[in-house]
C-alpha positions in Angstrom: -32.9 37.0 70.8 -33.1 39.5 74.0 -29.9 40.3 75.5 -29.8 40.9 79.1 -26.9 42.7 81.3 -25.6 44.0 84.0 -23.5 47.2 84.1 -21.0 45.9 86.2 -20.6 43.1 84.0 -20.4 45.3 81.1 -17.9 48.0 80.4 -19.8 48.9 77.4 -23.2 49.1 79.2 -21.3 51.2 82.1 -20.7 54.0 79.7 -24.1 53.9 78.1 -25.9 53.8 81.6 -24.1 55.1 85.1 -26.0 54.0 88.1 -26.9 57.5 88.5 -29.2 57.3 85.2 -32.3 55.4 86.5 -31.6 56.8 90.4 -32.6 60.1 88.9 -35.9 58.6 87.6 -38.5 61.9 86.9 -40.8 60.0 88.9 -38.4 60.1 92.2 -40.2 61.3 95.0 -37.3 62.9 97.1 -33.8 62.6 97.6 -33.1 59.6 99.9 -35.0 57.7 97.8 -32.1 58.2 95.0 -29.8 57.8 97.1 -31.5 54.1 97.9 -31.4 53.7 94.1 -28.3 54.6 93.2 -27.0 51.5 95.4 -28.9 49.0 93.7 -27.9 47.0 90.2 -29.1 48.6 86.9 -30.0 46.3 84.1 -30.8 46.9 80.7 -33.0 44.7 78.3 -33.3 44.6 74.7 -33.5 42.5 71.1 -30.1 44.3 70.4 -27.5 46.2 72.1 -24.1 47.7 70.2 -21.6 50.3 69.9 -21.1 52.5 66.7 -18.0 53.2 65.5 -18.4 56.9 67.2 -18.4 54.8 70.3 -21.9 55.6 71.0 -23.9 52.6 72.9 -27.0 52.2 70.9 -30.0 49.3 71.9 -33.2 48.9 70.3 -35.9 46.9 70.0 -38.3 46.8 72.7 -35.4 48.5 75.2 -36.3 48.0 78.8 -34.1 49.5 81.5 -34.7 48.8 85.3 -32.9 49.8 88.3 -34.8 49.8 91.3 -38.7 50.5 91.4 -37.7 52.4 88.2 -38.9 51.4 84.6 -38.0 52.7 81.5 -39.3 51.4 78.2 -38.3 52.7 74.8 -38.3 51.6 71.1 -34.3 52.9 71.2 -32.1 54.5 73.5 -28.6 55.9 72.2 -26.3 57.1 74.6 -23.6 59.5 73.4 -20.8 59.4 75.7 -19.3 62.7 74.8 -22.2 64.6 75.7 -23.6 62.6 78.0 -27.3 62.6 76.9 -29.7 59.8 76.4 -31.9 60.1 73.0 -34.9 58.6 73.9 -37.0 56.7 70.3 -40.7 56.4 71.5 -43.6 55.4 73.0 -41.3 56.1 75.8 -42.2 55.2 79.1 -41.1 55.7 82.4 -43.0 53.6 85.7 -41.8 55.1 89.3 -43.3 52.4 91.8 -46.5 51.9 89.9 -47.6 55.5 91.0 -46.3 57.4 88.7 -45.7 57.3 84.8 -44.4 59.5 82.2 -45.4 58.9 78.7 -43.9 60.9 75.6 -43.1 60.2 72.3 -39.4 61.1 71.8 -37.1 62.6 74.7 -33.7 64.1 74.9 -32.1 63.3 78.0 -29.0 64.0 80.2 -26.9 61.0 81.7 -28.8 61.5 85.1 -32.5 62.4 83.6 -32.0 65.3 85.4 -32.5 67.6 82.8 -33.9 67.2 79.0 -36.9 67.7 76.8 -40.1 65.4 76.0 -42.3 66.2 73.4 -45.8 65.0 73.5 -45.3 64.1 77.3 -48.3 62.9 79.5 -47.8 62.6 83.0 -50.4 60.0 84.8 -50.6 59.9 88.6 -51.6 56.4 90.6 -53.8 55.6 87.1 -56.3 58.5 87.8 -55.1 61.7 86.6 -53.5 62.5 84.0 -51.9 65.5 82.7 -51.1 65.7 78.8 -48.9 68.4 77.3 -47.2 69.2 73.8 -44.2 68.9 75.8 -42.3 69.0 79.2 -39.0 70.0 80.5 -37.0 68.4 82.8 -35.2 70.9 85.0 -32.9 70.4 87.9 -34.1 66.2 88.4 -37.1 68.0 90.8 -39.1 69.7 88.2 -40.9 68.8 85.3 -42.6 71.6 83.4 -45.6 71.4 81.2 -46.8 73.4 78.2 -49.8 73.5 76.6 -51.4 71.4 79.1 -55.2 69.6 79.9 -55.6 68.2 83.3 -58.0 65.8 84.2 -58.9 62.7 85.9 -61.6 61.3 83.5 -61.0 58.5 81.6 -60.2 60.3 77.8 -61.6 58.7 74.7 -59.8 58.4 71.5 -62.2 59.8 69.3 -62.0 63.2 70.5 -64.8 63.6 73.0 -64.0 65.6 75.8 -63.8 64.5 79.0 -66.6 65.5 81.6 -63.9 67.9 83.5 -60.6 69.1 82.8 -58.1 72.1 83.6 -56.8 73.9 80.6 -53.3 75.6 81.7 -51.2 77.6 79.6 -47.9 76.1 81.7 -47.8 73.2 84.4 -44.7 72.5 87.0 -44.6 69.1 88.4 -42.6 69.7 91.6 -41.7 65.9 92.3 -40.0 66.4 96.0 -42.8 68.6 97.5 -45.3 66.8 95.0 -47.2 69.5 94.3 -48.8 71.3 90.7 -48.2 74.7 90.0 -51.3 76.0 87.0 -50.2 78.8 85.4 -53.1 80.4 83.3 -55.8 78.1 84.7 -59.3 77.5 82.7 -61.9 75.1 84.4 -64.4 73.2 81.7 -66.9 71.6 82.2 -67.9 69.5 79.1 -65.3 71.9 77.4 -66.8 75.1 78.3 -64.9 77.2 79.7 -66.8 78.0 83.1 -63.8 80.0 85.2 -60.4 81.2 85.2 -57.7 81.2 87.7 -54.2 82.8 86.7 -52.9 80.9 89.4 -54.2 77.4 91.0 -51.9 75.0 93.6 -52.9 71.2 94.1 -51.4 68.3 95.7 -50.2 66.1 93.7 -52.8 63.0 93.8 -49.7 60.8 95.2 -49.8 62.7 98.3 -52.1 61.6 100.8 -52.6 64.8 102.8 -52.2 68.3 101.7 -52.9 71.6 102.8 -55.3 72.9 100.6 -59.5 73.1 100.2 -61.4 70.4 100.6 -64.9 69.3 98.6 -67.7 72.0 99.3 -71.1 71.7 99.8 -74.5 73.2 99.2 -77.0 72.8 102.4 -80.6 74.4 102.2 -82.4 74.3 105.7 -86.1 76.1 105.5 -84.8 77.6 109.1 -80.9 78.5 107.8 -82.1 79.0 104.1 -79.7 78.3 101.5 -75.8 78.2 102.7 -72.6 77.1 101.5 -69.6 74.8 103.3 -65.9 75.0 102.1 -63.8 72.8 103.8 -60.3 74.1 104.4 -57.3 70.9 105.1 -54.4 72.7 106.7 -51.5 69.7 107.4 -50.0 70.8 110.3 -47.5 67.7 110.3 -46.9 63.9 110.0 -49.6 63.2 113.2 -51.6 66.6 113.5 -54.1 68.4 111.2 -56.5 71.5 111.5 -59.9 71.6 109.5 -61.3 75.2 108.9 -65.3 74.9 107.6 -66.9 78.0 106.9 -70.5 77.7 107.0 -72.3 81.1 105.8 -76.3 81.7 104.6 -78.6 84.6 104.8 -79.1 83.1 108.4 -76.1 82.1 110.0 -72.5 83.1 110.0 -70.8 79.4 111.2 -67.1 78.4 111.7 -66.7 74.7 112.0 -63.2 73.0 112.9 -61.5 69.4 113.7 -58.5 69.2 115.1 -56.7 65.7 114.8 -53.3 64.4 116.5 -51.9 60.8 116.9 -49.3 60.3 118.8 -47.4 56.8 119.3 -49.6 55.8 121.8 -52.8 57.4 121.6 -55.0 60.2 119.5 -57.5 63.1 120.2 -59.6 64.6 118.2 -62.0 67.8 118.7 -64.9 69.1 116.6 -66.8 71.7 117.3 -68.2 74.9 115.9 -68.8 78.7 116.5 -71.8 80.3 115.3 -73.8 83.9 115.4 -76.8 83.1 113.5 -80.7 84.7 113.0 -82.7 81.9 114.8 -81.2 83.2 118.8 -80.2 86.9 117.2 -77.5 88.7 119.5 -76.0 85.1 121.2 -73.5 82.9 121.0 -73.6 79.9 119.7 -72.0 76.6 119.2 -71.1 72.9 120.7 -67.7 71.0 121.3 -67.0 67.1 121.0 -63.7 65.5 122.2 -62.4 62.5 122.1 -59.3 60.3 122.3 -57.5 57.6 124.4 -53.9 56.7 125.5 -52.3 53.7 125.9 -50.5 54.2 129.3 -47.8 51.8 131.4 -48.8 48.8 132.9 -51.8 47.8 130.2 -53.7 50.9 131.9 -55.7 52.9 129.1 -56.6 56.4 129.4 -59.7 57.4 127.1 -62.2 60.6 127.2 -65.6 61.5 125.3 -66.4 65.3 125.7 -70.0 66.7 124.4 -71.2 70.0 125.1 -73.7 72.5 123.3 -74.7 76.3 124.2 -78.1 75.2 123.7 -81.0 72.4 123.6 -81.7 73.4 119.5 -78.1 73.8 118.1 -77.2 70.0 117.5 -80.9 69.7 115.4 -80.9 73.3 113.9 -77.1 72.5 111.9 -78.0 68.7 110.7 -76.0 67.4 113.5 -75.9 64.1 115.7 -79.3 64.4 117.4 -78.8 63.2 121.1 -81.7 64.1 123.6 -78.8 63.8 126.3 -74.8 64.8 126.0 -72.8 62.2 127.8 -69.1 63.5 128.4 -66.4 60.8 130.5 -63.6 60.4 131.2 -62.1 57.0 132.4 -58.8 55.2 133.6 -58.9 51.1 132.6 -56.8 48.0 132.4 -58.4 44.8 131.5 -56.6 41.9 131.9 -57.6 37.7 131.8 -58.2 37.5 135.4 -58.5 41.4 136.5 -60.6 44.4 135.2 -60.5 47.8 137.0 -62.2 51.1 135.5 -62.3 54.3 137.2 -64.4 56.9 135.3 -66.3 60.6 136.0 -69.4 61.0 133.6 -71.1 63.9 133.2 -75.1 64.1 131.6 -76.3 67.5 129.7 -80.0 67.1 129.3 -81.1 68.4 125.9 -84.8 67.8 126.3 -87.5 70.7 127.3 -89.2 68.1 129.6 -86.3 68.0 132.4 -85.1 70.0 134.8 -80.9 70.0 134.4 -80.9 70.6 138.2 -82.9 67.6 139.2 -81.4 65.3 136.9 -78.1 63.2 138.0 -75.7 64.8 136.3 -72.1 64.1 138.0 -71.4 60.7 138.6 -68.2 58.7 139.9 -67.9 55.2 139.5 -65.1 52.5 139.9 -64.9 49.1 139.4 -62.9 46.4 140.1 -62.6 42.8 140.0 -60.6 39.7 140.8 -60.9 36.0 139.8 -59.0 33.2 141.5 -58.9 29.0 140.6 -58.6 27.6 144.0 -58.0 23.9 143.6 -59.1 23.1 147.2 -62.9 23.4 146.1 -62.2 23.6 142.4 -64.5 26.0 139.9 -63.7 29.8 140.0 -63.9 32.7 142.8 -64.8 36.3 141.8 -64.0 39.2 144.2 -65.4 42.4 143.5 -65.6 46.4 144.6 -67.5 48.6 143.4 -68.2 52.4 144.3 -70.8 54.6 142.6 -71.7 58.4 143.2 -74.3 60.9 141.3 -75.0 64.1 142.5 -77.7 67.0 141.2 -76.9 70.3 141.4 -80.3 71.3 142.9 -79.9 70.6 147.0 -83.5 70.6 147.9 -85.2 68.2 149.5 -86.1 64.9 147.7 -85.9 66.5 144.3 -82.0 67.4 145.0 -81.4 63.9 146.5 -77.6 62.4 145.8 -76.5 59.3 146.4 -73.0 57.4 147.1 -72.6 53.8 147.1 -70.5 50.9 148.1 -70.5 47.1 146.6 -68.3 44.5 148.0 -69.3 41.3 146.4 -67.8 37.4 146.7 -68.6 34.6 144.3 -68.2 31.2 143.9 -68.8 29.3 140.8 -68.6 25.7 139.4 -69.4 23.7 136.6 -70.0 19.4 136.2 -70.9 17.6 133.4 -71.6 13.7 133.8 -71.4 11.0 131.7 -75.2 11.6 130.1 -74.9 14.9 129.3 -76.7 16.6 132.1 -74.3 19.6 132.7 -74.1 21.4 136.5 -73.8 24.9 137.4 -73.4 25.9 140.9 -73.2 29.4 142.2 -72.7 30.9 145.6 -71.9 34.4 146.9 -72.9 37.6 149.2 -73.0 41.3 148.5 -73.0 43.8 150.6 -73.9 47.7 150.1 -73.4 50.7 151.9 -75.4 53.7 151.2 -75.1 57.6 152.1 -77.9 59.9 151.3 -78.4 63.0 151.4 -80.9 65.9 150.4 -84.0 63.2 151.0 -86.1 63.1 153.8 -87.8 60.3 152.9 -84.6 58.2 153.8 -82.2 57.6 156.2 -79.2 59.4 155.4 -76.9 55.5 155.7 -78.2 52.2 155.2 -76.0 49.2 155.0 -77.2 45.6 153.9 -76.0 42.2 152.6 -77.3 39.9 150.2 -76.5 36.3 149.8 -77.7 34.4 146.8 -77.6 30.6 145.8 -78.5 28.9 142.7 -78.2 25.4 140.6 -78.8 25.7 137.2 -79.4 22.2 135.1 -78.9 22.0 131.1 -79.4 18.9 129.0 -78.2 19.4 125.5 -79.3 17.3 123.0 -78.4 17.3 119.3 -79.4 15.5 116.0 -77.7 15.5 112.5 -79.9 15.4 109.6 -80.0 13.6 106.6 -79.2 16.9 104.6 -76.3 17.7 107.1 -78.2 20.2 109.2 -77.6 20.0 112.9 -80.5 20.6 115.7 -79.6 21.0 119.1 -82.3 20.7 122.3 -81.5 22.2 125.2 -83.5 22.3 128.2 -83.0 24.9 131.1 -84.2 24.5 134.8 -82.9 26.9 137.3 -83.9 27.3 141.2 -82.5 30.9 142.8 -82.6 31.9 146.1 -81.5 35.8 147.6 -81.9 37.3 150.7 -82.1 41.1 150.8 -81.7 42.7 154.3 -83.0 46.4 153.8 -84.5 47.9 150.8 -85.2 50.8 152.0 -83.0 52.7 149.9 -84.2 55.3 146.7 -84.3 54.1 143.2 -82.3 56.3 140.6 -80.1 53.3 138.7 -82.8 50.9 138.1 -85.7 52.8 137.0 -85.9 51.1 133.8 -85.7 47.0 133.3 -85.5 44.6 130.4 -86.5 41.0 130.1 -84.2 39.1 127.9 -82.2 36.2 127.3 -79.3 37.9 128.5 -80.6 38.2 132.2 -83.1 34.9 132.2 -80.6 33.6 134.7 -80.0 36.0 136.5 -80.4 36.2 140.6 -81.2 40.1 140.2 -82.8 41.5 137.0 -82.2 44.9 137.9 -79.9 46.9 135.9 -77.6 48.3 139.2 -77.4 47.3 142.9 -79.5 49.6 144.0 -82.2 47.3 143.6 -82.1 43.7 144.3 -84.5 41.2 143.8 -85.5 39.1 147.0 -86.9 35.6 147.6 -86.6 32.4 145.7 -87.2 32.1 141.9 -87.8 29.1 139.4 -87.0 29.8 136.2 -87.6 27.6 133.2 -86.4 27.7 130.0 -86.0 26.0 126.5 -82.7 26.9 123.6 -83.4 25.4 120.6 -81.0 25.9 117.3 -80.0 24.5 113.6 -77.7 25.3 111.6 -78.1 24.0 107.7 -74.7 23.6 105.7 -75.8 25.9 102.8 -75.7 28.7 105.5 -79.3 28.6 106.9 -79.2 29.2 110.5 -82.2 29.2 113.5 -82.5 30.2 116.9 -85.2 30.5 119.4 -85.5 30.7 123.3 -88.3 30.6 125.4 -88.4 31.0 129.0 -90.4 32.3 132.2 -89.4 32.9 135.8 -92.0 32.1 139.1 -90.6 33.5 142.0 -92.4 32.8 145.8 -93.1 36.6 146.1 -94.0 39.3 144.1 -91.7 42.2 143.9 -93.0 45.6 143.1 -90.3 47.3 142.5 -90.2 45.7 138.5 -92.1 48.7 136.8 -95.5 47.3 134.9 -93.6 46.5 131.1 -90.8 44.9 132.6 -92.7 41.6 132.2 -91.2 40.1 136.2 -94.3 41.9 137.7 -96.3 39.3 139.7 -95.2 35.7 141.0 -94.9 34.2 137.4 -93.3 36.3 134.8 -94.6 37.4 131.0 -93.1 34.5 128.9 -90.0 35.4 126.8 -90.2 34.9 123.4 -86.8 35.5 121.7 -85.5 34.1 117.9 -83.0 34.9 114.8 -83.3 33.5 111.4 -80.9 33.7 109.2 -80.5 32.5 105.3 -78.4 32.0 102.6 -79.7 35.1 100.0 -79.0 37.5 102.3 -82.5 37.6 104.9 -82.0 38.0 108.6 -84.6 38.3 111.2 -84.4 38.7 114.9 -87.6 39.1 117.6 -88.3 39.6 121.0 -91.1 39.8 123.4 -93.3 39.5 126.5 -96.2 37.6 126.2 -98.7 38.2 128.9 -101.4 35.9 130.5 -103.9 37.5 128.0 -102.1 36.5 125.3 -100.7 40.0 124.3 -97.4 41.5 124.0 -96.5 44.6 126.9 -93.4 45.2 125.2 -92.0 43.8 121.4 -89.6 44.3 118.9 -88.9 42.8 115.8 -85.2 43.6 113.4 -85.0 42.8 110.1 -83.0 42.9 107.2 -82.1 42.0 103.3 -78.5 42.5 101.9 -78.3 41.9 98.0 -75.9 42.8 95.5 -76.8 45.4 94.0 -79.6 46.4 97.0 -80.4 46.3 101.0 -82.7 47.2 103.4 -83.3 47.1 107.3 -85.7 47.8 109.2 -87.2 48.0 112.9 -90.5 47.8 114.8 -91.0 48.6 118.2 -94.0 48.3 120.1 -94.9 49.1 124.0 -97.9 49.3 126.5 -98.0 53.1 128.5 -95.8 52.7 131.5 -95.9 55.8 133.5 -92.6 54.6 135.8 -90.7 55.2 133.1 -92.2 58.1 131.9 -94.3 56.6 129.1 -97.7 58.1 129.2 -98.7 57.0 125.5 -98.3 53.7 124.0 -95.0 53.1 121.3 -95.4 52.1 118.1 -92.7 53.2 115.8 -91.1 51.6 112.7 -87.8 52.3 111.4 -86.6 51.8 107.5 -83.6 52.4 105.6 -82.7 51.1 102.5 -80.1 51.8 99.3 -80.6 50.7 96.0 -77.3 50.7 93.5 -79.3 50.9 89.2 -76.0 50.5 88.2 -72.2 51.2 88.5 -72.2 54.8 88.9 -76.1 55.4 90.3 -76.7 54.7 94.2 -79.8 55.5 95.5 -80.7 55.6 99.6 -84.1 56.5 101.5 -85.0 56.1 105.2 -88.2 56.3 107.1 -89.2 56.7 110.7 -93.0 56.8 111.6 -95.0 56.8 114.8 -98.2 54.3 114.5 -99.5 55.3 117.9 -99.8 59.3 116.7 -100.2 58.3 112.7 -97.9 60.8 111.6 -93.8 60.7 110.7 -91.0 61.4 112.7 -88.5 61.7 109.6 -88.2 61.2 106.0 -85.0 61.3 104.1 -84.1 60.4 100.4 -80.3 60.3 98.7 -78.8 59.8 95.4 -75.4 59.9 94.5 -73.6 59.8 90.8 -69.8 58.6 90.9 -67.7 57.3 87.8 -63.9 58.0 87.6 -63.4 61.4 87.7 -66.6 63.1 89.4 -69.1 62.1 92.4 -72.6 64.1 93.0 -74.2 63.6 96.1 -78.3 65.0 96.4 -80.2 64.6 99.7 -83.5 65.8 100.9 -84.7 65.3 104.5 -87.6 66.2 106.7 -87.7 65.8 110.6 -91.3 66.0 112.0 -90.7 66.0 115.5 -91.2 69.5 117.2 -90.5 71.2 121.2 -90.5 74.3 122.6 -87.0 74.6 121.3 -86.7 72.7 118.2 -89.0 73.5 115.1 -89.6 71.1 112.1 -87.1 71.5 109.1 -86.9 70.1 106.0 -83.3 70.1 104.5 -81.6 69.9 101.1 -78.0 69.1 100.7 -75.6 69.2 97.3 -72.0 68.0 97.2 -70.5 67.8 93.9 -66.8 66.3 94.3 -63.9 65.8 91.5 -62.7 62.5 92.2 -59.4 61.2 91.5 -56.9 63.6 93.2 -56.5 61.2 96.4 -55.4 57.7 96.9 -58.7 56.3 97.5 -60.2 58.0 95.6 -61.7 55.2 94.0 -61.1 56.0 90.1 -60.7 52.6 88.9 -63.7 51.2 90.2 -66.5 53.7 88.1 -64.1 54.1 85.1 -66.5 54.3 82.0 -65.9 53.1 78.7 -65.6 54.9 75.4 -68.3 54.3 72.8 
């Protein structure tokens, strides 16, 4: 029969065990968390507790003692109350919080477990690593020394097969408030050979989630860069701030990377950025600079920024990084609320392709928005007030090519909804606009222009729907839409709507131009068809078809836009999803010749075990938007998992319209519990006057298991 009690029930338990004994767990972390302890009932569990006649306390038989998130598990404890120790009969076991157990086979304890001896100790950290010694002091209630030790977070087999890594060490010290390991006489093995020795060698304790200390290196190969090697360096600068020193050298380039990260109680920032001095531009400087972060400001306003700048047009594809053709940096002031939005922001553009000129390209631009909705309940529906200033300027001031513009939107809408008794469902809309325009640097136009626009339109839907014997649901729904807009002056420069898009997003729009600067003018039919199921074993369908006829053709729509004309291309839009995983979504404009001026088509598999998505894209030339050659590129990428500890990934990128790839890449990674090692090999095709094709190699081999997430559980391997 197990006999359970308390110590302040028991005066013989109280002398056996003080509060102070499982308060001083080896496992505790730091000092207030003793403190904690200390203040909370001990118990003590086992078949049989009793007091020999030298009035020692003895209980044995599975002995459990708990105060606390502390655990302590013995075959027999016997406390002598002269001296104050605890003999410990093993397996002896003590749990801290499920992160942290000690394991030994006998121990001689004091009355606090602040001091004592354990022979055959292991020590295992959050179930991943694992330290085993022939045994371990206890020193001071903070330390916890090792001798004779192996290290290692692979799972261990019993019959006597080494583990895949470990860290031979004459002496380990365990210190449990800074949670750090101290090696003392290091060996690293590999398969257990010995492959290098450290006399000294600090690492965090895998209970720790950040650490000052290095990080997993890598190997990259670049045929431009040649062979180089990255070592991370963590340095923990606090609670909320951190500083990440990445040394990048090769026989071709001498690279210091960094990130910088702070979060604060209402916000963050982060910078990344490097400095390099490399073969490829001998004698310069090079380099780039992201920033980015946001604060959460008084009053629901937000404050966020996105910095990018490079010294040059090659740097981001020379070093394997993010490969933008244009750096957008802003910065922006917001609060968005259920009946008011307002954004201020600056933006800035840094062209990275040899084909523009960075002076004749907008590159500073200013905008702000707000707007205001109102319920009247005079005329019903909603009311939508709204201001709106924009500004881009070059940096070249000559004539036409220099040209910058500033502009001013004040716009007013009404909008209201019906839906009668048969289903037929109403939309009315009514509203004006009116812009203000300066110009400047462009003698083509005046230098103000100032013009309003009122609109009108009724917009009919009649949804139908049918349920299916098998439980699937269909729904009909017709569209019919009749627009009117009145544009005073349009004699105003096009830089914001140079390039438009047909889609279901904008079928009903008044004005399928992407900004204001461009309006379109007359009145417009537009008729359309939704059509949808959805299946109850997850199947699900969607298609739209639509086309617009307007009484005058506008030329401003550029020729792929599909709106050229007085009857529009036909949009063809649809998604298809199913139960095992496939998705499929399309769109394109289907011209009177029964062809296709612009397409795309996304799709994609996701499995257990596998996935794979993939993109076409297809256009006509269209030299308004500065495509001379036809498009016709599909995209692929793809990972493939043989098993629990193989992963395999591959993309693809090729041009149809030239024959010949844009990039190739190919990745396989090995992880189990205690090791992860990551292979790549890419090739980029694509070539300027400042970039040259590379083919790159990348290695990463990581020891697992000294982090939180590190995962070690989820690849463990068995023993055979």
């Amino acid at each position: 029969m197990r006999i359970l009690t308390g110590l302040l029930l028991s005066s013989a338990v109280a002398l056996a065990m003080p509060a102070s004994t499982l308060a001083q767990s080896p496992t505790t972390t730091n000092a207030p968390q003793s403190t904690a302890q200390e203040d909370q009932p001990a118990l003590l569990v086992a078949d049989r507790i009793f007091i020999t006649p030298e009035r020692n306390l003895v209980a044995e038989g599975n002995v459990e003692a708990f105060q606390g998130d502390t655990k302590v598990t013995a075959s027999r404890i016997t406390y002598d109350r002269e001296t104050g120790n605890l003999s410990l009969e093993g397996p002896v076991r003590i749990d801290q919080g499920g992160a942290t157990t000690l394991l030994a086979d006998s121990a001689e304890l004091d009355d606090g477990i602040m001091n004592g001896l354990l022979v055959g100790a292991r020590m295992v950290f959050d179930q991943q690593v694992q330290i085993a010694s022939v045994q371990a002091a206890r020193a001071g209630g903070r330390y916890t020394q090792f001798s004779k030790v192996s290290a290692t977070s692979c799972h261990v087999c019993a019959n006597g097969k080494p583990p895949i890594w470990q860290i031979r060490a004459r002496k380990v010290t365990h210190d449990q408030l800074e949670r750090q390991l101290y090696f003392e006489g290091a060996q690293f093995r590999l398969l257990d050979v010995p492959v290098f020795y450290l006399p000294y060698l600090r690492l965090p304790d895998p209970t720790l989630e950040r650490a000052t200390g290095f990080l997993v290196p890598s190997l990259r190969t670049t045929s431009q860069l040649g062979t180089g090697l990255q070592v991370p360096y963590f340095i923990k600068m606090g609670d909320h701030k951190d500083l990440t020193l990445t040394p990048y050298l090769s026989p071709k380039t001498r690279t210091l990377g960094y990130r910088y990260r702070q979060a604060f109680r209402r916000g963050r920032i982060e910078f990344t950025g490097a400095f390099t001095r490399d073969d490829l531009q001998q004698g310069e400087d090079r380099g780039y600079l992201f920033a980015n972060g946001f604060f959460n400001l008084n009053n629901d306003f937000r404050f966020l920024f996105d910095l990018k700048t490079t010294s040059d047009n090659a740097y981001l594809a020379d070093y394997g990084l993010p490969d933008f053709d244009r750096l957008r940096s802003e910065v922006a002031l917001e609060r968005i609320k259920r009946d008011t939005a307002f954004r201020t922001s600056f933006i800035h553009y840094k062209s990275l392709r040899d084909s523009e000129n960075e002076e004749e390209i907008p590159s500073r631009i200013f905008d702000l928005y707000f707007q205001k909705r109102y319920f009247p309940t005079s005329v019903g529906g909603e009311v939508r007030l709204g201001f709106v200033t924009h500004t881009h300027k070059r940096t070249s001031d000559e004539d036409i090519v220099g040209r910058d513009v500033a502009r001013g939107t004040f716009d007013a809408e009404w909008l209201r909804s019906w839906t009668f008794a048969s289903g037929l469902r109403t939309d009315a809309q009514l509203g004006t606009s009116v812009d203000t325009f300066n110009i400047r640097d462009d003698s083509q136009f005046p230098d103000r222009v100032t013009r309003a626009t009122p609109r009108a339109a009724l917009t009919l839907r009649y949804p139908m729907s049918k349920r299916e014997t098998s439980g699937a649901v269909q729904v009909l729904e017709p569209i019919a839409q009749i627009g009117w807009t009145r544009v005073t002056d349009q004699d105003v420069p096009n830089d914001e709507s140079t390039f438009q898009e047909f889609d279901q997003g904008n079928l009903l729009s008044l004005s399928r131009f992407p900004a204001p600067d461009r309006r379109e003018d007359g009145t417009t039919a537009v008729f359309g068809l939704n059509w949808s199921r959805q299946a109850p074993n997850g199947w699900r369908a969607l298609a739209t078809v639509g086309q617009v006829f307007r009484s005058t053709a506008d030329p401003n729509f550029n020729l792929t836009s599909g709106l050229q004309g007085t009857s529009s291309d036909i949009l063809l839009a649809g998604q298809l999803q199913t139960a095992n995983g496939w998705s499929l979504a399309g769109r394109g404009l289907l011209n009177g010749d029964f062809s296709f001026a612009k397409a795309e088509v996304r799709a994609a598999w996701v499995g257990e075990n596998a996935d794979v998505v993939g993109s076409y894209v297809w256009q006509e030339p269209d030299p308004a938007e500065n495509v001379d050659d036809e498009i016709s590129e599909i995209w692929l990428d793809g990972r493939y998992r043989v098993d629990q500890n193989w992963l395999t990934q591959a993309l693809a990128r090729y041009d149809f319209s030239e024959s010949e790839p844009i990039r190739y890449g190919l990745g396989i990674t090995y992880q189990n519990e205690c090791v992860r090692v990551n292979m790549t090999v890419s090739r980029r095709f694509t070539s300027s006057s400042s970039i040259e094709p590379s083919t790159e190699f990348g290695f990463t081999v990581a020891l697992t298991g000294y982090s939180v997430e590190g995962g070690g559980q989820q690849y463990k391997r068995r023993c055979s």
